[in-house]
N, C-alpha and C positions, 0 to 999 in steps of 0.2 A: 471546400467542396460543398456547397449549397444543395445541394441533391440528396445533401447524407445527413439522415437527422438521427444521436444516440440518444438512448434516454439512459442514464445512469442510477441503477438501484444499488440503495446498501451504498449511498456515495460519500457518506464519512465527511472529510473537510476540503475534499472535491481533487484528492492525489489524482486518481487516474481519469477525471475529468480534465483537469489540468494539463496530464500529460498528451490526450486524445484533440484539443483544441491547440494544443502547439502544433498538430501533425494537420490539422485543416479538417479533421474530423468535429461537426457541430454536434457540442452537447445540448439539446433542448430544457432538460428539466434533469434536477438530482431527487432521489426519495431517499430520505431516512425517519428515523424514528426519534434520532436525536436532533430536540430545537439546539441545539449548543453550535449547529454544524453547520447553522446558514448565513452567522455572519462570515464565514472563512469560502464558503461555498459561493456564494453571490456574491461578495466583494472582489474576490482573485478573478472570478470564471461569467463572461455574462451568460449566464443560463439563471434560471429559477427554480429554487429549494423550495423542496415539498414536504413538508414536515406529518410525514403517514407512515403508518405500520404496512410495508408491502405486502405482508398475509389479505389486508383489507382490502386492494390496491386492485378495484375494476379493469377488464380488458378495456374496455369502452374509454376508460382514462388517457390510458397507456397509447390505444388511438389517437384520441385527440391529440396529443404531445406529436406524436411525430407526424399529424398533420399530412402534408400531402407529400414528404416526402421523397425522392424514385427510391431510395435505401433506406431502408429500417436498421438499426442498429440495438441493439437491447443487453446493457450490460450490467450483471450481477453479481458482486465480490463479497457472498452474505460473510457474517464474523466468524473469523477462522476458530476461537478459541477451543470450541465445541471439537473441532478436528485436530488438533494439535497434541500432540505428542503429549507432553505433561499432562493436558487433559486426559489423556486414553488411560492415566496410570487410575483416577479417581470415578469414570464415567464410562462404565461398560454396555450398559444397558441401551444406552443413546440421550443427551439431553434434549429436552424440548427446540431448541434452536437449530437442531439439525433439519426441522421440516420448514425451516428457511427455503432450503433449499429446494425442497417440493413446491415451497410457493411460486418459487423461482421457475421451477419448469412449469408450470402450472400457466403461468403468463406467457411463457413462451409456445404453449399451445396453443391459448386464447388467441392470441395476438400474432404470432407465424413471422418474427421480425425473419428479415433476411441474412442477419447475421449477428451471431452470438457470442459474448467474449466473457472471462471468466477469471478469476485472480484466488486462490486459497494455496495455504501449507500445501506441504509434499503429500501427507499423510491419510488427504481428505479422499484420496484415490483408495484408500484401503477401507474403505466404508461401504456399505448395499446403499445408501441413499445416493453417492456420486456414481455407483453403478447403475440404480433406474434413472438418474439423472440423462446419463450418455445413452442408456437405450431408449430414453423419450426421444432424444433430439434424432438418432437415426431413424427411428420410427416416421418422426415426422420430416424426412430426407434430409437431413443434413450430413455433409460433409464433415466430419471432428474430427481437430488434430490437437493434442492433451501433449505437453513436455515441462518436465521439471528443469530449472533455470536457473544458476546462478546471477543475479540481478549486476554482482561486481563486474561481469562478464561482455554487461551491457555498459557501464559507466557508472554504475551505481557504487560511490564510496562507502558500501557497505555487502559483506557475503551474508546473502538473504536469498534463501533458498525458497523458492514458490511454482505451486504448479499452475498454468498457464493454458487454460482451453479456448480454443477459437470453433465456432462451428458456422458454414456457411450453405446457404439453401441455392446458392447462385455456384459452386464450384471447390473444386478441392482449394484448401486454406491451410495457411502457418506461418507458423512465427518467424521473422526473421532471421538471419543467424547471426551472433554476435561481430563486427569487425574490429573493434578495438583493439591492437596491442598491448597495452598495460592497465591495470586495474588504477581508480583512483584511488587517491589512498586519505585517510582521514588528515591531511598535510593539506592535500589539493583543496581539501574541501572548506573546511575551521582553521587552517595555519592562521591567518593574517585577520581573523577577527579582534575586538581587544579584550587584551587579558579582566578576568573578572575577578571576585573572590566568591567563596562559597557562602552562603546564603546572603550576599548580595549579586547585582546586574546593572545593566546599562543605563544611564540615564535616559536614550533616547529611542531602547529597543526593550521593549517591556520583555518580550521575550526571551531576552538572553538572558537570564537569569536562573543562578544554580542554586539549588535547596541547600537548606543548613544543615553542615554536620556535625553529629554528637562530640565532643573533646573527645573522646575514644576513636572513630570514623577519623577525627583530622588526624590524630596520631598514626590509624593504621594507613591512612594514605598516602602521610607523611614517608612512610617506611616502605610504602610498595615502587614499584619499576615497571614501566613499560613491558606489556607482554609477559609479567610475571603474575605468582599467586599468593593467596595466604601466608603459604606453606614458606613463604621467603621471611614475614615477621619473625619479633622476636618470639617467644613464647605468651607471655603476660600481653598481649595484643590479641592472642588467637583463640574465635569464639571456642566456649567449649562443647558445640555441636561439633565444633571441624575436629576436635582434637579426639573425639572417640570415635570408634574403627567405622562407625557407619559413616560418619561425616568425612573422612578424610578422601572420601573419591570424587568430590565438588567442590573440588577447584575453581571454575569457571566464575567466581562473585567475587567482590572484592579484589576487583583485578583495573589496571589502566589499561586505557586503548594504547596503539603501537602508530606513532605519528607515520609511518610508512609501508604500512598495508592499510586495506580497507577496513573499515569497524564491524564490527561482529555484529551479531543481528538485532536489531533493537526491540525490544518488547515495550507495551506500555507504560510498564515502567523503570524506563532508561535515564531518567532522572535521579534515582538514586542510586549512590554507589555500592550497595550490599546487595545490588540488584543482579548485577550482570559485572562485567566484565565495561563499564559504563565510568570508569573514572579518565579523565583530562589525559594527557600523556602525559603534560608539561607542571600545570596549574593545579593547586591541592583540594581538587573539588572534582563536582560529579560534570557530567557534561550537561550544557545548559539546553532546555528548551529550544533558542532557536539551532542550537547544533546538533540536534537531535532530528529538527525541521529538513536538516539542510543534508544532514544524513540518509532521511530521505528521498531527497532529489529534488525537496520546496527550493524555490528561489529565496533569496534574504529579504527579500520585502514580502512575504506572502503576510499576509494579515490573518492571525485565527480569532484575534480580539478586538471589539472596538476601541478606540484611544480612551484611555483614564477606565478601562475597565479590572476589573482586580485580576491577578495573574493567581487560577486553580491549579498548582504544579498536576494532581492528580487528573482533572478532568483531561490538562490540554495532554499530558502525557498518554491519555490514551486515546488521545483523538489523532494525535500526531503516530502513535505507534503503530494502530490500527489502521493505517493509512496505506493503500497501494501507493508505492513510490512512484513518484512523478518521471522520473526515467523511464521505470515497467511501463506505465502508461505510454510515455513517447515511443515506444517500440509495437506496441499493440496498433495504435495509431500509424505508424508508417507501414504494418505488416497489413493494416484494413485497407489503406490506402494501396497498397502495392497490388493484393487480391482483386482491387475494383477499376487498376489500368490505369491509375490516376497520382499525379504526385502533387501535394499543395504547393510543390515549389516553382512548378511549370506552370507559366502565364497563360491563363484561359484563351484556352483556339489553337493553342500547340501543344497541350495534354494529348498521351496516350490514346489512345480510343479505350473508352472499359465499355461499363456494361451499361446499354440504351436501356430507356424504359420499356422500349415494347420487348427487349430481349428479358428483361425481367420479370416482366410480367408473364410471359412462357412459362418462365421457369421457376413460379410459386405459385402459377394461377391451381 
């Protein structure tokens, strides 16, 4: 769709860029703050990474980018950790990163794109900043439609639960509804990669490679089972956090994935096994980098490193986890595309009719 130009803020290693140019939605430019993010961003996606603090981030900029455009597009998925649950237990107050978010409407005032799309926790909805947020965008007429989503529901080989805001200045707007019958399951997705060992990887896939674990870590995961806990070791295995009365309700670490359901939600750091619920089903190691990737919704080739560059488990882990999944993204993308009367997959001259410039311009002049 040449008519559609997004500009992608807070775009990380370019997930839901990725998944928005699969759908024939054009992303023009990604902004982050992290240089780490443009060789994964421009290499996968032709758009051009912008390496800027969006607080700093001119309307006049954000113009030029989508250039002459008939649709604006303007998408902002600032870092969820600030909103997130575990955070809420140590951060009452508000951390500084939550006026992301203001920045974030703030351009959307400036700037008046014609449509707004949005990716964070369930949890960011229970905040006063995501509430001035949704009374900026009605203020300035849009249409918002806000739904929390289970991502497995869509394709995603992982239950990753995310709230999901579309708002449109052109017409009521949302999300698609899931049609999938069966969730993929972490089989579908890493079955038939090859087997690695732990703190070694692939010859030929830098990225598939799993962190080393401690002679203690291989014993206890030596000893664990699919979709089990802890609590199944022997004794002399089990830390002594879990074994006093506070510890024994967190379960959820030091656990394997279940080759036949979808993976549990991956956090940035899903790399290591004491982390989550992040061990192999099969393989006595943590899951590796690119099945963490691919967990996701990345393709097996996406590229987050140059060739012969050194593999950071900690950085890419949280570049990859921090990631809108490239599936959310293809859903977002077909649900913008369906709003505007138009399918990428219909040969230009027998597309829908959506919406003309002159009818848009009506309806934001």
């Amino acid at each position: 769709m040449s008519d559609v130009a997004c500009v992608d803020l807070f775009c990380g290693a370019g997930g839901l860029t990725h998944g928005l140019m699969s759908e024939g939605i054009k992303v023009v430019a990604g902004i982050d703050v992290d240089e780490a993010c443009r060789h994964p961003f421009e290499t996968n996606n032709a758009a051009r990474f912008i390496n800027e603090d969006v607080a700093s981030m001119r309307p006049e900029h954000i113009a030029e980018l989508f250039g002459s455009a008939e649709v604006r597009v303007l998408a902002g998925c600032a870092p969820c950790q600030p909103f997130s649950t575990y955070a809420q237990r140590y951060d009452v107050v508000g951390s500084p990163r939550w006026g992301l978010l203001y920045q974030f409407g703030r351009l959307i005032k400036e700037t008046r794109p014609d449509l707004v799309t949005m990716e964070n926790v369930p949890s960011v909805a229970k905040h006063a900043v995501f509430d001035d947020f949704i009374a900026t965008l009605r203020r300035l007429g849009y249409h918002v439609h806000q739904n929390v989503v289970d991502c497995s529901l869509y394709g995603l080989p992982q239950s990753r639960r995310r709230m999901v805001l579309l708002a449109s200045r052109l017409g009521p707007i949302e999300l698609n509804a899931p049609t999938i019958t069966r969730p993929r399951t972490v089989r579908d997705a890493i079955g038939k990669l090859t087997p690695i060992v732990q703190g070694g990887g692939h010859p030929k896939d830098a990225l598939h490679a799993a962190s080393k674990l401690s002679e203690l870590n291989l014993q206890r995961i030596q000893a664990s089972r699919p979709g089990g806990t802890w609590r199944d070791w022997p004794k002399h295995l089990v830390a002594d956090c879990h074994q006093r009365e506070t510890g024994r309700t967190y379960p959820g670490v030091y656990g394997r994935m279940v080759w036949d359901e979808p993976a549990p939600t991956l956090t940035t750091q899903f790399y290591g096994f004491g982390n989550g619920r992040f061990g192999h089903p099969e393989q006595d190691r943590a899951i590796s980098l690119r099945e963490g990737a691919i967990l996701q919704g990345f393709p097996k080739s996406y590229s987050f490193i140059p060739k012969g560059a050194p593999v950071h488990f900690k950085a890419l882990g949280r570049m990859i986890g921090n990631a809108v999944p490239v599936t959310l993204g293809k859903v977002i993308g077909q649900s913008i595309a369906a709003h505007l009367g138009v399918s990428a997959d219909i040969p230009e001259g027998k597309k829908k009719e959506g919406i003309t410039g002159a009818a848009r311009k009506s309806l934001v002049a």
